[in-house]
N, CA, C and O atoms as CSV, one atom per row, in Angstrom:
chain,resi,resn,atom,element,x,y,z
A,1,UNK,N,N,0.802,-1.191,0.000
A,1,UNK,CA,C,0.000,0.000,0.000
A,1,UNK,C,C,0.846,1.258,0.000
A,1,UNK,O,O,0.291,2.351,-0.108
A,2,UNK,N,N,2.342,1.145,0.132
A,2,UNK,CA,C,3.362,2.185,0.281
A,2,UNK,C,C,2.581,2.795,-1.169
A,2,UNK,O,O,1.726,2.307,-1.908
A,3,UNK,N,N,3.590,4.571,-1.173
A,3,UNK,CA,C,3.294,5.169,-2.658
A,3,UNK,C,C,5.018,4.459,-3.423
A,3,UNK,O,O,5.999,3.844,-3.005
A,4,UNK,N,N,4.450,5.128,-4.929
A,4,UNK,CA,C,5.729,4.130,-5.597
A,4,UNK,C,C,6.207,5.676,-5.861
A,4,UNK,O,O,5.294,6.392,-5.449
A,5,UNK,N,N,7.066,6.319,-6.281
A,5,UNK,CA,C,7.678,7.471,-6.889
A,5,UNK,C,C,6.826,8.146,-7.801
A,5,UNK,O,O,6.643,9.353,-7.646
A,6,UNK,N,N,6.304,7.560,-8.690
A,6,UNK,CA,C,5.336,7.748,-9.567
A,6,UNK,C,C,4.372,8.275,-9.011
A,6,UNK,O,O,4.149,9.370,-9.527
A,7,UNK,N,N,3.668,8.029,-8.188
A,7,UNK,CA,C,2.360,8.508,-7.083
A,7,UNK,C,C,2.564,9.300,-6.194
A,7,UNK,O,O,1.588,9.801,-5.635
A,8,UNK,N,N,3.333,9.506,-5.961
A,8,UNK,CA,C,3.984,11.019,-4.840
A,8,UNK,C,C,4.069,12.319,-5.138
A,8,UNK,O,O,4.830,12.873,-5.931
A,9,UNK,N,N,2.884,12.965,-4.157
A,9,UNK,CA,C,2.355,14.158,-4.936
A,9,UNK,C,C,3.876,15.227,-4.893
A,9,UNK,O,O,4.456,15.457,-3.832
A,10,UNK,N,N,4.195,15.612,-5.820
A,10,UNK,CA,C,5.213,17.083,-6.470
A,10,UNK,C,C,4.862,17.885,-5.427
A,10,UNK,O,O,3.744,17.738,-4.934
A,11,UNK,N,N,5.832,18.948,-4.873
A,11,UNK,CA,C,5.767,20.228,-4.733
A,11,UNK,C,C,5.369,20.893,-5.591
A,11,UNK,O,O,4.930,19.985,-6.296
A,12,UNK,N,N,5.079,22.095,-6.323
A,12,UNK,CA,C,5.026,22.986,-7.550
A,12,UNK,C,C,5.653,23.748,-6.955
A,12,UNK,O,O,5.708,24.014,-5.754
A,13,UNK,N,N,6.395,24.307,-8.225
A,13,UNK,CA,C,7.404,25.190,-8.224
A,13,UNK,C,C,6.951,26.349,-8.308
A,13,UNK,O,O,6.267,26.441,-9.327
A,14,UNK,N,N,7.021,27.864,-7.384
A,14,UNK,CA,C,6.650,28.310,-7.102
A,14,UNK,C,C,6.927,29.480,-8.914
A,14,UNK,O,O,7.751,29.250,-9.798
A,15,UNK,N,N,6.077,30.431,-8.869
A,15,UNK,CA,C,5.792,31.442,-10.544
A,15,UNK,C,C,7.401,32.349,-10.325
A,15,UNK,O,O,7.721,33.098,-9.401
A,16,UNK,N,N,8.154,31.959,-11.483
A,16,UNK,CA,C,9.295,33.237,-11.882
A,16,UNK,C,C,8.791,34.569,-11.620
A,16,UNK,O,O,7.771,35.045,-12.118
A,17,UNK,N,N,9.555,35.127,-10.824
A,17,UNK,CA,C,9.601,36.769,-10.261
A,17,UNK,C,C,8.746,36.733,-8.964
A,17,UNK,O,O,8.311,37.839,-8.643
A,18,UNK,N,N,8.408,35.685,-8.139
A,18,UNK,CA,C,8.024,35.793,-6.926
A,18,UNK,C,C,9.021,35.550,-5.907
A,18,UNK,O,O,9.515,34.423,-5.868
A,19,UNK,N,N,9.443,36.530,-4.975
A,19,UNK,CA,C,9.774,36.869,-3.968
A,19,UNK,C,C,9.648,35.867,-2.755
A,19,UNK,O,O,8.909,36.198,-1.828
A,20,UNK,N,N,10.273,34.751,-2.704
A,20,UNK,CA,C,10.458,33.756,-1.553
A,20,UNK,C,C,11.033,34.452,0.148
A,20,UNK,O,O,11.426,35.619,0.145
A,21,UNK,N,N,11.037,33.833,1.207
A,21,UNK,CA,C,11.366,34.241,2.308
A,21,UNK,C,C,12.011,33.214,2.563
A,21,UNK,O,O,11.330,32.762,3.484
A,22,UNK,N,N,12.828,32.511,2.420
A,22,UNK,CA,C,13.826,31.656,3.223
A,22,UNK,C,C,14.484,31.987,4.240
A,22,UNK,O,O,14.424,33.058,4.845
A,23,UNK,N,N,15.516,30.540,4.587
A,23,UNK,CA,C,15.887,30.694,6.021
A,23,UNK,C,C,17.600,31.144,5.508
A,23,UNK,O,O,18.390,31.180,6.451
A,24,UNK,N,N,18.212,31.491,4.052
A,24,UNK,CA,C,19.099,32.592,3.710
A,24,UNK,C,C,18.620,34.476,3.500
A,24,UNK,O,O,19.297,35.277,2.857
A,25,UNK,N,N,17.874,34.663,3.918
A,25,UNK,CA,C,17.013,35.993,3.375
A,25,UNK,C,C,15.842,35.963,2.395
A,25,UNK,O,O,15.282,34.886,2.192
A,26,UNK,N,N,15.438,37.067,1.777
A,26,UNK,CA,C,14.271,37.282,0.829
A,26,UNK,C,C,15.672,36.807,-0.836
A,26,UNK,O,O,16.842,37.071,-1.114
A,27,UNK,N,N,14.746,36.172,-1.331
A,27,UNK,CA,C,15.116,35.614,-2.597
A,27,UNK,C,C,14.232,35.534,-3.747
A,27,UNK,O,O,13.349,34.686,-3.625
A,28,UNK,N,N,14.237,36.233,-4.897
A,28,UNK,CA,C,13.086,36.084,-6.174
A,28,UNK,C,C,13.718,34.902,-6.748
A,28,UNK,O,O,14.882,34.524,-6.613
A,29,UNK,N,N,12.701,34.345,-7.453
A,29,UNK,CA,C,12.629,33.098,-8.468
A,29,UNK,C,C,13.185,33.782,-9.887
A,29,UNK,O,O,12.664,34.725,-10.482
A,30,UNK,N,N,14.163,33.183,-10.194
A,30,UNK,CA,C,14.879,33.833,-11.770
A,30,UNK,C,C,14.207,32.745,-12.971
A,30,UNK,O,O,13.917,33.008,-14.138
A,31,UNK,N,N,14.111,31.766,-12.417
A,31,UNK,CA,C,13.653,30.817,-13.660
A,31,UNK,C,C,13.497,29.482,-12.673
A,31,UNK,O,O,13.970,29.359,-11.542
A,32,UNK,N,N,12.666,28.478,-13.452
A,32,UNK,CA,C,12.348,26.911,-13.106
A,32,UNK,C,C,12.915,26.133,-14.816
A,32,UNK,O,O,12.759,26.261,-16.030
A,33,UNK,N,N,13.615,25.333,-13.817
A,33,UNK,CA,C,14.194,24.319,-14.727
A,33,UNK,C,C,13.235,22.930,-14.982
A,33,UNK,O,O,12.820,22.358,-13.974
A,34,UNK,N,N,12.983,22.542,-15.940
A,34,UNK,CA,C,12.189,21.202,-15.551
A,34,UNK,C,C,12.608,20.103,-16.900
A,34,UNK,O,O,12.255,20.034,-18.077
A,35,UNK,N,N,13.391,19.446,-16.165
A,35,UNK,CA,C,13.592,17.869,-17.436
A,35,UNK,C,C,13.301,16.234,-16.714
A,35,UNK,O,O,13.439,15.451,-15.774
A,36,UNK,N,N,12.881,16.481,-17.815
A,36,UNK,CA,C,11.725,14.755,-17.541
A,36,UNK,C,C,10.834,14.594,-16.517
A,36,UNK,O,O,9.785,15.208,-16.321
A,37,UNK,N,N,11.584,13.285,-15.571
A,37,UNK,CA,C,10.515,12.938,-14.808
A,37,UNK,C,C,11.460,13.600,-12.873
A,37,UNK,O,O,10.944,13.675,-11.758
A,38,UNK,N,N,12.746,13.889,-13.278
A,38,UNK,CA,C,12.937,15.021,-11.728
A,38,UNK,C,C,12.088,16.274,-11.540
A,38,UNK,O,O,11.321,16.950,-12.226
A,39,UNK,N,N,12.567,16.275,-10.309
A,39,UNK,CA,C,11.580,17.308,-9.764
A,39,UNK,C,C,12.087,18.844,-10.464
A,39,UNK,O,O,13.198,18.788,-10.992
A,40,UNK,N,N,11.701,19.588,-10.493
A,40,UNK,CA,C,12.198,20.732,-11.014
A,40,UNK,C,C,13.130,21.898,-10.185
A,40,UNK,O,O,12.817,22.511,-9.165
A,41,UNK,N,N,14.220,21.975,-10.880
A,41,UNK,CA,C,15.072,23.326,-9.966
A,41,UNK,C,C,14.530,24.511,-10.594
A,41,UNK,O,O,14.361,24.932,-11.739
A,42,UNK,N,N,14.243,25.034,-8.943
A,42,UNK,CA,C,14.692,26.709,-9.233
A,42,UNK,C,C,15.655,27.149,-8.775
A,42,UNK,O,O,16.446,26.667,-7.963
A,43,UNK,N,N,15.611,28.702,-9.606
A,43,UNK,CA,C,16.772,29.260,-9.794
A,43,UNK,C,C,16.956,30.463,-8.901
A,43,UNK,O,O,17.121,31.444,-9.627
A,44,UNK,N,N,16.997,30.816,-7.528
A,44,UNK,CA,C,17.147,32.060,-6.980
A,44,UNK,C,C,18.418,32.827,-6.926
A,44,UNK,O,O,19.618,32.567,-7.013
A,45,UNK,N,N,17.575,34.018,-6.722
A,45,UNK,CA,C,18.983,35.598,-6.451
A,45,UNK,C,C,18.278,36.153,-5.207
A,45,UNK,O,O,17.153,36.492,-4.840
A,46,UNK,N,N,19.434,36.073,-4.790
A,46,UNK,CA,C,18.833,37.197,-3.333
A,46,UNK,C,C,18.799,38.721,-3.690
A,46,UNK,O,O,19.426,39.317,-4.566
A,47,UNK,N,N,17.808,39.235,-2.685
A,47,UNK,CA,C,17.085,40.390,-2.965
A,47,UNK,C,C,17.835,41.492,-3.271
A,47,UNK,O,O,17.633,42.337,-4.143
A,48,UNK,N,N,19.089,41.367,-2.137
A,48,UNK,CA,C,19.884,42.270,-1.339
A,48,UNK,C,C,21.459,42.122,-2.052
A,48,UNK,O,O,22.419,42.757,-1.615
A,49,UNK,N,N,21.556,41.149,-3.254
A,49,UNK,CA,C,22.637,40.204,-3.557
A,49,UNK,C,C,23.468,39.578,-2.748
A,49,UNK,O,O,23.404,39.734,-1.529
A,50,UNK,N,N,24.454,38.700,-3.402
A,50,UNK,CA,C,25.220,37.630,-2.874
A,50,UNK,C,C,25.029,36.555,-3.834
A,50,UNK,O,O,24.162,36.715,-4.693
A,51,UNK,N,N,25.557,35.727,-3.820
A,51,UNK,CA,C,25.441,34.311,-4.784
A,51,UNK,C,C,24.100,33.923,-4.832
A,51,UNK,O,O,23.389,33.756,-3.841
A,52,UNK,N,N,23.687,33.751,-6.258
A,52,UNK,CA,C,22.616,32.966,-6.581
A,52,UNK,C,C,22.535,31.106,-6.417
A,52,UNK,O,O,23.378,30.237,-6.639
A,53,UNK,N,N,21.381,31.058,-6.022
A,53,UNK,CA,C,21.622,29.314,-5.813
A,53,UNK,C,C,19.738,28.754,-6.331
A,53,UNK,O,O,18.703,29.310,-6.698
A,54,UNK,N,N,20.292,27.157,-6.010
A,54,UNK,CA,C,19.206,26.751,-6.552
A,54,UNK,C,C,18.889,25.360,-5.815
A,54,UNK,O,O,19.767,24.744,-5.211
A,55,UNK,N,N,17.517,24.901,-5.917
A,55,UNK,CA,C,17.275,24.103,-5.300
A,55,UNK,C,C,16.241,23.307,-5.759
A,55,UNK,O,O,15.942,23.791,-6.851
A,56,UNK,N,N,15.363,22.135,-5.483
A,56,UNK,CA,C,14.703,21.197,-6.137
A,56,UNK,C,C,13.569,21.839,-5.498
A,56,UNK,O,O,13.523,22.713,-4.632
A,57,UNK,N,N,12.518,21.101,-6.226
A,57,UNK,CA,C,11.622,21.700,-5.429
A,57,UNK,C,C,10.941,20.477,-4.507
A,57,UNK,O,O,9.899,20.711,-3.893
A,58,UNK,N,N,11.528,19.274,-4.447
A,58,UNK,CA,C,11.346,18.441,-3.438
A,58,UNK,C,C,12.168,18.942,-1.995
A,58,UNK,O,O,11.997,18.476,-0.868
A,59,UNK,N,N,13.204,20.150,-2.446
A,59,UNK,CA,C,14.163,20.240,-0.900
A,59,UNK,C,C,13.493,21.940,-0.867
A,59,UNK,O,O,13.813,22.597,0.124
A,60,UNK,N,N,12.846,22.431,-1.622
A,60,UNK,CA,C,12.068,23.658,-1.395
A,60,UNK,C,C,11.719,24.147,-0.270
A,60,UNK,O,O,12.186,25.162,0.246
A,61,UNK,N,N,10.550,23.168,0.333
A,61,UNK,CA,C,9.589,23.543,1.605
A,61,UNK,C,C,10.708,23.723,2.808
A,61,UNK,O,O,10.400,24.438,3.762
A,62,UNK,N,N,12.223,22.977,2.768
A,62,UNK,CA,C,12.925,23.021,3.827
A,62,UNK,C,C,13.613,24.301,3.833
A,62,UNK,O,O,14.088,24.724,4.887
A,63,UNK,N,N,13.702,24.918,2.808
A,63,UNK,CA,C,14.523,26.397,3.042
A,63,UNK,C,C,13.712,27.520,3.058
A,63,UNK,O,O,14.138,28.649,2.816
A,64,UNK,N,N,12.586,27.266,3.325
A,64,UNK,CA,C,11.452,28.746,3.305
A,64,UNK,C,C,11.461,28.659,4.262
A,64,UNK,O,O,11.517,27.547,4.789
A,65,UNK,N,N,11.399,30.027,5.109
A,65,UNK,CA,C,10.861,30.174,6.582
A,65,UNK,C,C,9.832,30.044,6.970
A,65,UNK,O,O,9.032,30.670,6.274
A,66,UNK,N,N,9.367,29.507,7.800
A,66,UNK,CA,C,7.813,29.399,8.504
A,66,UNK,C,C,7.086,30.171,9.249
A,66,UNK,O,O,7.411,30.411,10.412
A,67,UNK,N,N,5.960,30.687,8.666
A,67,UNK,CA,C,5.424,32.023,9.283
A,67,UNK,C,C,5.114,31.757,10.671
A,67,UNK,O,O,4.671,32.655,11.387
């Protein structure tokens, strides 16, 4: 009755040019990457600059801050 990979609901990747709150600072979405059947990277820049980075959007929910 486990789920198989296939059946495991996605995160969605949050819309290019929205303004995230993570637990590095405020960060906009520059672009979403998406090939095949992985989960999709996005692409952030911090608000304030510093290095841009990126992340899946299965490891997403862990770097946003929690209201």
């Amino acid at each position: 009755m486990g789920e198989s990979s296939g059946e495991r609901a996605r995160a969605e990747a949050p819309e290019v040019g929205v303004v995230l709150d993570t637990i590095y600072g405020r960060a906009r979405v520059m672009d979403v990457l998406r090939l095949g059947d992985e989960p999709e990277t996005v692409y952030l820049r911090p608000e304030r600059g510093g290095r841009e980075w990126t992340v899946s959007t299965a490891q997403l929910p862990s770097v946003l801050r929690r209201a």
